[in-house]
N, C-alpha and C positions, 0 to 999 in steps of 0.2 A: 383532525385525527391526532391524539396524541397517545407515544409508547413511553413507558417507564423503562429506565433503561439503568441498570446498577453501574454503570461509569458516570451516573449521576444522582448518585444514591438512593434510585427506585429499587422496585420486586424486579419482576421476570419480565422479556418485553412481552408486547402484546402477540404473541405468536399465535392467537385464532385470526390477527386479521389479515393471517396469509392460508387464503381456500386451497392451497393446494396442501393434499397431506403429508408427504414426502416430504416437499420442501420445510412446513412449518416443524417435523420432525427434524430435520436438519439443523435448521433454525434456534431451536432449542438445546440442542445439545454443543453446537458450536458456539454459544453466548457462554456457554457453561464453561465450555474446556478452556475458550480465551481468558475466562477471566482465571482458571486455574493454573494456567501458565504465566501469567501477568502477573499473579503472585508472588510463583516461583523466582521469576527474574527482579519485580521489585527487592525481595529478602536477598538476594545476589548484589544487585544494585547498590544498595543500601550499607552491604556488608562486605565491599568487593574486595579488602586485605583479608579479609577471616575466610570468605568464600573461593578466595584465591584465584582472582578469576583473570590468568593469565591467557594472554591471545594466541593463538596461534596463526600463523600466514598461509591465508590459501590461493596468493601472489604474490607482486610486490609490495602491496599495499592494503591487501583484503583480509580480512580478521574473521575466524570462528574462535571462538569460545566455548567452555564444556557446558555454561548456559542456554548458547544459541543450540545445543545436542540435546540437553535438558529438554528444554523445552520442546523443539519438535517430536522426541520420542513420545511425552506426553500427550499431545494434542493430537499424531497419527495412533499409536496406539489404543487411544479413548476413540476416535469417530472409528476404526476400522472394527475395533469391537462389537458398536450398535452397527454400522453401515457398511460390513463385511462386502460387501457387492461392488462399494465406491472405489472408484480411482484416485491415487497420489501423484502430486508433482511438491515436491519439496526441494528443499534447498541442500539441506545437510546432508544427506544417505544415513539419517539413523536407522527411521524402520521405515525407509523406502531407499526408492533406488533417488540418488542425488541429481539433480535437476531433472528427471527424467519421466513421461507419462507413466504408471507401472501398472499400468490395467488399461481395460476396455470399457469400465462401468458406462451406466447412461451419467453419473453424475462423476465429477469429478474434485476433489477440491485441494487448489494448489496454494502451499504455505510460506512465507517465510517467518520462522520462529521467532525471528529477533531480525527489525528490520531499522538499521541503523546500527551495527557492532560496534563499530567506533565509539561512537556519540558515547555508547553505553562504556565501553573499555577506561572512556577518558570524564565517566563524571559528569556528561551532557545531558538533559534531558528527554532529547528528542530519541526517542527511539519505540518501536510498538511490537505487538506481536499483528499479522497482517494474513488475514485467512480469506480466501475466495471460494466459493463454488461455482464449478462451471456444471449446464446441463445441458448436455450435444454440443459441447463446446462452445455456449453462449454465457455470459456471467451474465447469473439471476441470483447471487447473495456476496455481501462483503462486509466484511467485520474488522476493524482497526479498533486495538485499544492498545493503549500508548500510557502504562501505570502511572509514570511518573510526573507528567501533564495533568491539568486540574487544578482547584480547590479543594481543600479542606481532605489532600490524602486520599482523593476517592479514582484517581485519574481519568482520561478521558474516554468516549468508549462511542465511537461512530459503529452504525448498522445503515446501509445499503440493502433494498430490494427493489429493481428496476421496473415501473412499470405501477408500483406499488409506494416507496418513496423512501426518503432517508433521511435519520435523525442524528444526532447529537446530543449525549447527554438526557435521553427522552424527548428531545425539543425538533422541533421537522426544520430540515436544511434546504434552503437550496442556491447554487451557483448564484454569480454576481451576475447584478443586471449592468454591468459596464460595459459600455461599448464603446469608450473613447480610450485606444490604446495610451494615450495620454497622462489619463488619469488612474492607471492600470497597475496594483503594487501586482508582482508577479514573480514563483519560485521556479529554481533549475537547482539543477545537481550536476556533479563532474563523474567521469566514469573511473573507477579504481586503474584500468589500465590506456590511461590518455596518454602514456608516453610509446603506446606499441605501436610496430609499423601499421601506416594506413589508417590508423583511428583520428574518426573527428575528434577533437579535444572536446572542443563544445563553443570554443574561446569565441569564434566569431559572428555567432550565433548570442553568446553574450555582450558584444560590443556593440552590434546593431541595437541590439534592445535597451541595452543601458543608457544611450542616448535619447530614448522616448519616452520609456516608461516613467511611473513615478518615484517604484523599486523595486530592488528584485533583493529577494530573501534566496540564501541558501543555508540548509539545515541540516541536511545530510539525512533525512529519512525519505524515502517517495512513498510510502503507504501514507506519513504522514500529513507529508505533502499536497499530496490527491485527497485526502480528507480536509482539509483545510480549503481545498478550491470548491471541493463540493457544499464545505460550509460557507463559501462566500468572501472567505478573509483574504484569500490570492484570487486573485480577479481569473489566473488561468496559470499554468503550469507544462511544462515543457521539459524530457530530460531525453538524451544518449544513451545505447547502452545498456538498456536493464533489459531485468529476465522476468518473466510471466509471474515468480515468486514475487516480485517488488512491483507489480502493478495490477494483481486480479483484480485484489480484492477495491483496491482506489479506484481502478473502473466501475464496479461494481454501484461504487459509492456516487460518481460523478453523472452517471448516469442514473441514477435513482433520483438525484438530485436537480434533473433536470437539463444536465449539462450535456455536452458531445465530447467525445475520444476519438481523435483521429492518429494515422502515422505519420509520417512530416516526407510521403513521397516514395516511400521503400513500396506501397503497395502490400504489405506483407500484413498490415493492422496493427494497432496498439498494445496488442496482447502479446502476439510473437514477434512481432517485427522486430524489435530493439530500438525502439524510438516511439516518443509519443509526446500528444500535443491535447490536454484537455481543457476544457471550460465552459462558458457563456458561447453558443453557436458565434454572432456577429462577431464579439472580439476575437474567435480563432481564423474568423475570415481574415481581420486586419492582421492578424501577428504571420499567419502561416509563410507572406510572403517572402519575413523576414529569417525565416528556419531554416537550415539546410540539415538534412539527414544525416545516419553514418554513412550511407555512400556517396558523399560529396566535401568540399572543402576539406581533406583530410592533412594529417601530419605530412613532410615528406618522407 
């Protein structure tokens, strides 16, 4: 099965070979808006004294930008227009309510506009726009595309559909077949507020690993991150801390790809919990033992 996919310099993807019609409407219009956001941030990106793309702190350490604004007004504004009925959970509160469910649709789809701010503030590449659909609160779509990643100026452009499958660039992905945590390269991230009381930092959860694994990459994007596990290139990935905005649509993706998404013990899921552990089934058997959640091992 192969989809053409314009983060790899194809047409439109193959949206008849999703039977459902709802969704393949979906489907369609949300390739559209990401990559018209992807745009927008790239020409930011690219131009960030002219574009003046000063940060602002939404803690000690947490950056928005009037692009990471830009852009979600964009992409809620465009789907609620066709998909008036859908639900938002966004990141920013442009034109929804910020982190927050703001409807009851059957379908819901939760964004973060710009995933990676930093990365983007300071010149790094790794940052994406990262859109999920949830339907009855289950992810059955996820779209990551990351402008500035790629060849040849076209950037990267992962699509997720669980059940059905997920590609890269047009090309079908799926998780590592590793099962020796040994041989295992594998990413994590830090949480923006690892100095508050009671927060796992993450530290000793990265120490255990770092003495087995082969490596561990940190990037600072988890949309990006999660697509990357589900393309194969992180054996499995693990982070603290995030919000349902920074990991729909990577579920989305890791489970299309064949992989699993678990919580690290919270009981609460990968989705909400604030913690998550995806990959190749066996190798999350060997790593999970070495995980501790955010309510354990914490700061004093």
């Amino acid at each position: 099965m192969t989809v053409s996919d314009p983060g790899g310099g194809g047409g439109p993807l193959r949206s008849d070979l999703v039977a459902d019609p709802d969704l393949r409407a979906r489907l369609r219009r949300a390739e559209a808006v990401c990559l018209e956001a992807g745009d927008l941030l790239l020409s930011d990106f690219e131009n960030r004294e002219a574009a003046q793309v000063d940060p602002e702190y939404k803690g000690r350490r947490e950056l928005v930008t009037a692009s990471d604004r830009a852009s979600e007004e964009r992409i809620v504004e465009s789907l609620r227009r066709e998909f008036p009925e859908d639900a938002f959970l966004a990141e920013e509160g442009v034109a929804s309510e910020a982190g927050e469910i703001d409807g009851e649709g059957r379908y819901c789809w939760v964004l973060d506009p710009l995933d990676g701010t930093t990365n983007f503030v300071h010149g790094h590449p790794h940052w994406a726009v990262s859109l999920g659909l949830l339907e009855e609160g289950r992810p059955v779509l996820g779209l990551v595309h990351a402008p500035a990643l790629g060849r040849g100026g076209k950037g990267e452009f992962w699509v997720g559909i669980p059940g059905l499958g997920a590609w890269r660039g047009g090309r079908p992905i799926r998780v590592s077949r590793c099962t020796d945590l040994e041989k295992a390269v594998v990413a994590t991230g830090f949480s923006y507020d690892r100095n508050e009381s009671g927060v796992n930092p993450n530290l000793g959860n990265f120490e255990r690993m770092f003495w087995i694994v082969r490596g561990i990459r940190r990037c600072g994007s988890a949309a990006i991150d999660l697509a990357m596990t589900a393309s194969g290139i992180y054996d499995l990935f693990w982070e603290l801390h995030l919000r349902p905005y920074d990991v729909a649509a990577g579920i989305a993706l890791v489970l299309a790809a064949g992989g699993e998404v678990r919580d690290l013990g919270s009981g609460d899921g990968a989705l909400f919990g604030g913690e998550i552990l995806a990959g190749s089934s066996p190798l999350l058997e060997r790593a999970a033992p070495l995980l501790k959640g955010r309510a354990e091992e914490r700061n004093p």
